[in-house]
Structures are given as structure tokens and as C-alpha cells.
C-alpha positions as CSV (number, residue, x, y, z in Angstrom):
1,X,47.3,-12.3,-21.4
2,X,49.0,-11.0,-17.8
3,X,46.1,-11.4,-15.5
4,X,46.8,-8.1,-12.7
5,X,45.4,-10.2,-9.7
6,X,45.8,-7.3,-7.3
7,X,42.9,-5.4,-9.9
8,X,41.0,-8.8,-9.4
9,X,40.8,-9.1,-5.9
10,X,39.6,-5.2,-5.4
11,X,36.6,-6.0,-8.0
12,X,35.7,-9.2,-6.6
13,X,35.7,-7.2,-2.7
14,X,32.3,-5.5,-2.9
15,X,30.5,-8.5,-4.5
16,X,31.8,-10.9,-1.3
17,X,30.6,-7.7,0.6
18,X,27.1,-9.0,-0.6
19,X,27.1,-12.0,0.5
20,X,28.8,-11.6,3.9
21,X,27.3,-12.7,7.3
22,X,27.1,-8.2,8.2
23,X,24.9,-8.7,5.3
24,X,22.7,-11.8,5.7
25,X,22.6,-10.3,9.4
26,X,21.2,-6.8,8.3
27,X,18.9,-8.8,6.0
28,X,17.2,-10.4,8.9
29,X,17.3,-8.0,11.2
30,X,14.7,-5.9,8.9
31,X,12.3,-8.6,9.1
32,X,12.4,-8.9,12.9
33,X,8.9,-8.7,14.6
34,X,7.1,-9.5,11.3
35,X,4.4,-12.3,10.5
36,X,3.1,-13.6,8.0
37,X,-0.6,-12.9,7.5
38,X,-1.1,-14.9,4.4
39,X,0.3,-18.8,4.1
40,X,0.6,-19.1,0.7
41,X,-1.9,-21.7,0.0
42,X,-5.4,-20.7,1.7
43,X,-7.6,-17.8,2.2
44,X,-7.3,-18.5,5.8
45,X,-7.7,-15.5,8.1
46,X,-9.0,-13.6,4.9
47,X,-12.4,-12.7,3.6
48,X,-13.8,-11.9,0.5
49,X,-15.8,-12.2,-2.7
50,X,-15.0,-15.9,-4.0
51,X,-16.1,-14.3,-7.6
52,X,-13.3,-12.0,-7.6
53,X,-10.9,-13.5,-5.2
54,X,-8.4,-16.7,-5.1
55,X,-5.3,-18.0,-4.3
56,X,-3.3,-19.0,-7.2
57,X,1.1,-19.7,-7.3
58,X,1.5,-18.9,-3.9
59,X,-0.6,-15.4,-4.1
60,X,-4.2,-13.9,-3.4
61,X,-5.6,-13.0,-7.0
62,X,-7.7,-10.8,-7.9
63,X,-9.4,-10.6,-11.5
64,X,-12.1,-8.9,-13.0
65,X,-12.9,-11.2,-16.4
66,X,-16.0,-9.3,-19.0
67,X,-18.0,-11.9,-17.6
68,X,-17.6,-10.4,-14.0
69,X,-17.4,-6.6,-14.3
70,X,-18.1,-4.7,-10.8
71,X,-20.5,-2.0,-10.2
72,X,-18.4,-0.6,-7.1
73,X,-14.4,-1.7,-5.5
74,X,-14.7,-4.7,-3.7
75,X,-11.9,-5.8,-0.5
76,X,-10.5,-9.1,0.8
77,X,-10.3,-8.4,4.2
78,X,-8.3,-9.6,6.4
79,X,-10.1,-10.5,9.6
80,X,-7.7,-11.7,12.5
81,X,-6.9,-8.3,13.7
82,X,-7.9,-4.8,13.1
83,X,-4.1,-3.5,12.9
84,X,-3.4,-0.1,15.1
85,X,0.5,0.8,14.5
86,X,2.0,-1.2,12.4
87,X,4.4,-2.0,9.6
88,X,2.8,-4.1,6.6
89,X,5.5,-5.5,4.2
90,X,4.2,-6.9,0.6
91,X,4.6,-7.6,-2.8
92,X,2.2,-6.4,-5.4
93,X,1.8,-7.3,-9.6
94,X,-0.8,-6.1,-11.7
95,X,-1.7,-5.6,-14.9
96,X,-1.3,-2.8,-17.2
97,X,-5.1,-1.7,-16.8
98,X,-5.3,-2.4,-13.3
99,X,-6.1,-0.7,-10.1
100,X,-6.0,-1.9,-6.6
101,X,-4.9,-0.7,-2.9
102,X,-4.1,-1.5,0.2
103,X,-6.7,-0.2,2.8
104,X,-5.3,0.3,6.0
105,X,-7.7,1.6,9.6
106,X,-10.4,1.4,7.7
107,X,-14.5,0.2,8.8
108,X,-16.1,-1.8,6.5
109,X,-19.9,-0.4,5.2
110,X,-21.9,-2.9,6.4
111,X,-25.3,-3.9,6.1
112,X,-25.4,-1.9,2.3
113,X,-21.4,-2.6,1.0
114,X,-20.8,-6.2,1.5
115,X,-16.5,-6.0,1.6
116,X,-16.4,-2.3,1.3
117,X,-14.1,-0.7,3.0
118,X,-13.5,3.0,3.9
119,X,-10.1,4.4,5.2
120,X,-6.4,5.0,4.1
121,X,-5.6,3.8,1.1
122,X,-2.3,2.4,-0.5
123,X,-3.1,3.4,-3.9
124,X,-1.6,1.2,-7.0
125,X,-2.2,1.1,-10.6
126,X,-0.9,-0.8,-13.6
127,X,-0.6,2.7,-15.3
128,X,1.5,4.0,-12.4
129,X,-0.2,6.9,-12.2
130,X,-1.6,6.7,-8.7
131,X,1.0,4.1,-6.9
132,X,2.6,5.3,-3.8
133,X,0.1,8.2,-3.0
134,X,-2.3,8.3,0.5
135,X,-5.8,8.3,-0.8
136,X,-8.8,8.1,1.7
137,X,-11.2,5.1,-0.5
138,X,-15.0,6.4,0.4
139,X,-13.3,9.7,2.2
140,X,-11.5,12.4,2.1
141,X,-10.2,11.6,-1.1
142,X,-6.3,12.2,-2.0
143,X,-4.7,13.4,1.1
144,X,-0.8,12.8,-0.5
145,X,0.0,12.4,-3.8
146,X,3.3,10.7,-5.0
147,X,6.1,13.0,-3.7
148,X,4.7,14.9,-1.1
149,X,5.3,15.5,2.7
150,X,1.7,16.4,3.6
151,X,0.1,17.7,7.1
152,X,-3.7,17.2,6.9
153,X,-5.3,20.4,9.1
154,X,-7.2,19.7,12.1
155,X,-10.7,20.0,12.2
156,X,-12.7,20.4,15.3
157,X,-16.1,20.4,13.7
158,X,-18.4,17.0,13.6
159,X,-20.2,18.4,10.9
160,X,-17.3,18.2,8.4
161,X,-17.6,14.3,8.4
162,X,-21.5,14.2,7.1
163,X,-20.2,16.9,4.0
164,X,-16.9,15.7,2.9
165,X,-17.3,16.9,-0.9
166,X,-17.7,20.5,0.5
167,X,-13.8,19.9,1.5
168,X,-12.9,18.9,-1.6
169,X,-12.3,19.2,-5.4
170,X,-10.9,17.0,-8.2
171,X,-10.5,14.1,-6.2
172,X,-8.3,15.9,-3.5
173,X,-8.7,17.1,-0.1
174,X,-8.6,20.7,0.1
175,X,-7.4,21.3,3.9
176,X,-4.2,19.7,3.7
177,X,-0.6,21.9,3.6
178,X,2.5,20.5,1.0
179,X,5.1,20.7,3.8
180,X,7.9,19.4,1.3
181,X,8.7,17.4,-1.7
182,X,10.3,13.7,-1.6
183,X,11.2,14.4,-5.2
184,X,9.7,15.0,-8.3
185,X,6.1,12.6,-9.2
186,X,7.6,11.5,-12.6
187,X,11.2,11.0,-11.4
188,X,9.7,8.5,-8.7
189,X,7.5,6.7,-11.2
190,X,10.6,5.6,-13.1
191,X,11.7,3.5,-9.7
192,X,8.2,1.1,-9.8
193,X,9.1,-1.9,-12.2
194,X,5.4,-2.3,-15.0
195,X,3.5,-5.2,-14.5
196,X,6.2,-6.7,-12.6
197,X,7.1,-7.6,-8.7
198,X,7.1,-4.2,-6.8
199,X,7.6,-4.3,-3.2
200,X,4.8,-1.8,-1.0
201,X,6.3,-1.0,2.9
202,X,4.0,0.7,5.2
203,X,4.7,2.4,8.4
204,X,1.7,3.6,10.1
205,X,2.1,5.1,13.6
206,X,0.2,7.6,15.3
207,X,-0.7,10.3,12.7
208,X,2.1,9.8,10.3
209,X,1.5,7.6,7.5
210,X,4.4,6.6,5.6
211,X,4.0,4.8,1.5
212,X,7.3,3.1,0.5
213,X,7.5,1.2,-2.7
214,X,10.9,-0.6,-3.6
215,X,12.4,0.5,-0.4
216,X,11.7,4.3,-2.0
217,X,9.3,6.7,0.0
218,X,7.2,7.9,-2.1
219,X,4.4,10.0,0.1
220,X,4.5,11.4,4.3
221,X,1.1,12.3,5.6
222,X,0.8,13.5,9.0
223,X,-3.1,13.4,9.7
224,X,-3.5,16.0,12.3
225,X,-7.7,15.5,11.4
226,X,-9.1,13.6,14.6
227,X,-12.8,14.3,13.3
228,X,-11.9,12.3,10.3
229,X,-9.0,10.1,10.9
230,X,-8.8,6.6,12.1
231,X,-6.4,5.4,14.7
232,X,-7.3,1.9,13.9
233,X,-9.7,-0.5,11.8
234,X,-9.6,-3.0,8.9
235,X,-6.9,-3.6,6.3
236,X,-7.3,-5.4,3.1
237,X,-6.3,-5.4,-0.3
238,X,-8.9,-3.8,-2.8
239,X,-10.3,-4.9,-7.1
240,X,-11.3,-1.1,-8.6
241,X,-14.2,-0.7,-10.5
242,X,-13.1,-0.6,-14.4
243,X,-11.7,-3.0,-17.2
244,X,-10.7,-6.8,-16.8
245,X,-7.8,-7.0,-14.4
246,X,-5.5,-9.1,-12.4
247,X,-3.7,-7.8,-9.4
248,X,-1.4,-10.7,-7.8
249,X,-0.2,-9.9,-3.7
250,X,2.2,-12.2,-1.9
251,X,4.5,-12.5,1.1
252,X,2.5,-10.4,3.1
253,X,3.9,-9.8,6.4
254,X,3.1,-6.9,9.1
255,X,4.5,-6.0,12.5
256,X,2.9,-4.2,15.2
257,X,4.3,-1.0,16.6
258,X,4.2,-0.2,20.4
């Protein structure tokens, strides 16, 4: 068989592209400014339920068996900072029945909620119905759904914070404007991988709030509500209420933002 070497060469260009030092440089450029928050092998810096919560093949687990069924969501918090602006990078698995989160500027309920958090949520869910969308755990409830560019109104009344359900119906704020679509809800459900690796970028700055999953955005919120909104607080990484679970996180990284 004539081998047409000139063909060759042309097919084999892009994949050297891959693995050239523009490439690798690129690469790790993207992670400049971040640290790790997690090491891998301890719970260090982190905080939680020890019934729920360990750190198993290089990843904080959290499982639900039917021996330890929760009553309400329980956090691992992670306690060496409460983040402002930031960047969080991750990877998330979980299982087919799970649901979990990353809370983000949140304040945690104590005396009553032991590792209950309230605030921004990074919501994820074996099902993949929820992953991607901005939803406000103990709040205001879904303020972007997968898809959506979203501007949250203003509110200049105090009292709207002691009567959030008021504000709200089937588990969604109500005084919030779609401002535009990042593409259809289904359509972007097809690009996070089923109880498999999935990789969750947030960039949180000011009043926009930005949910990437696989390098894909998949919801914009632009809280414009300073009666309700944080501007700082806790973050951890959340075990829902519901049937026995496992939700795996590692390679957690974040970077602040000036």
C-alpha cells in the first residue's frame, strides 16, 4: 500500500498542537492564583458531621447509608476563610439518586442547625435535573435555573427578609427578570457526564454569579438584592435530605478576586 506522507503529516499537525509548550503554557496559566483547599488525605481546614462525612481515594465523601438517613441537608464547611470574590475550581461525582451543592457566602444557623448553611448554592444532582442552576439553600429559593442570564430586582425593604415565601412560588424567586438564555436547559444537560467526573467552575465577583460545569456556563445571576444578598460568608459542600447517596468532591482549588 502507497502510504501519502504529505496526508500524514497534516493529520498528525493538530494532535502535536495538543501537546505543544503554547498548550501546556495555556494549561497553567488557567490555574494561576489557585490553591488548594483540600490535601487529599485529611479533613484539615474542613468541618463537618464525621457520620456523614470522610475522606476516602483522594476525595471528601459524602454518604447517606439506610442506617443514617437525615432529617434536614447537612455541610462540610470549610473553615480557613470566609471567601469574598473568588474563583472555586472542583470536581464533583455522585450517584444516580443523589443531591448535593456547593454553598458559597453563606452564614451558618447556629445555635439550632449544627453545619447548616444558608446562601448561594451550586446546585448538583445525580438526576441532572438541578446541576448548574443558582439556588439560595434556606433563602430565596431558585434565583437561576440552568440556562438563564438572570438580574435579581433590588429590594429596599428590610421587611422582605423576615417573609421570603411571600416572594416566592414553586421553589422560585419571584422578583427576578430572564435577561437572556445561555441555551436551551435540556440541550445543556446532555454536556454533564452521569455518575461520572464533572468539573464545577465558579466565578463569584461583586453581584454576578457565574455556574460553569465542564468549562460550559450553564447560569448568570446578577444579584442586584442588597437586603438579601451576601457579599461574603461560608462555603462548603452540602448531603440533601432524601435516599442513600454518595457524592465524591476532589481537587478543590479557589482563587481570590481583587
Amino acid at each position: 500500500m502507497k502510504i501519502n506522507y504529505r496526508s500524514l503529516v497534516w493529520l498528525l499537525v493538530p494532535l502535536l498542537g495538543i501537546y505543544s509548550p503554547s498548550f501546556a503554557q495555556k494549561d497553567k496559566s488557567s490555574e494561576k492564583g489557585f490553591k488548594k483547599i483540600f490535601d487529599g488525605k485529611t479533613l484539615k481546614g474542613w468541618e463537618g458531621d464525621p457520620v456523614y462525612w470522610k475522606v476516602e481515594n483522594g476525595s471528601i465523601v459524602g454518604e447517606i447509608t439506610p442506617a443514617t438517613l437525615l432529617k434536614r441537608n447537612t455541610f462540610i464547611i470549610y473553615r480557613d476563610a470566609k471567601p469574598a470574590d473568588f474563583e472555586l475550581k472542583c470536581e464533583v461525582k455522585i450517584t444516580k439518586e443523589g443531591n448535593t451543592g456547593i454553598n458559597y457566602r453563606s452564614e451558618e444557623l447556629l445555635p439550632d442547625l449544627p453545619f447548616a448553611l444558608k446562601g448561594y448554592q451550586a446546585d448538583i444532582d445525580g438526576a441532572i435535573r438541578y446541576t448548574g442552576q443558582n439556588y439560595e439553600e434556606r433563602g430565596r429559593t431558585t434565583l437561576g435555573y440552568r440556562g438563564e442570564i438572570v438580574s435579581v430586582n433590588e429590594q429596599t425593604d428590610p421587611e422582605v427578609k423576615n417573609n421570603l415565601r411571600a416572594y416566592s412560588a414553586r421553589n422560585a424567586w419571584l422578583p427576578r427578570k430572564v435577561t437572556g438564555s445561555l441555551g436551551n436547559s435540556d440541550s445543556l444537560k446532555t454536556k454533564i457526564k452521569s455518575e461520572d467526573w464533572n468539573e464545577v467552575h465558579l466565578i463569584v465577583k461583586g453581584n454576578r454569579l457565574l455556574h460553569y460545569v465542564n468549562g460550559i456556563l450553564m447560569s448568570d445571576v446578577t444579584d442586584l438584592d442588597k437586603v438579601n444578598g451576601k457579599s461574603e460568608g461560608w462555603l462548603g459542600v452540602q448531603v440533601h435530605v432524601g435516599p442513600p447517596m454518595k457524592v465524591e468532591y476532589r481537587n478543590i482549588r479557589i482563587k481570590n478576586l481583587k
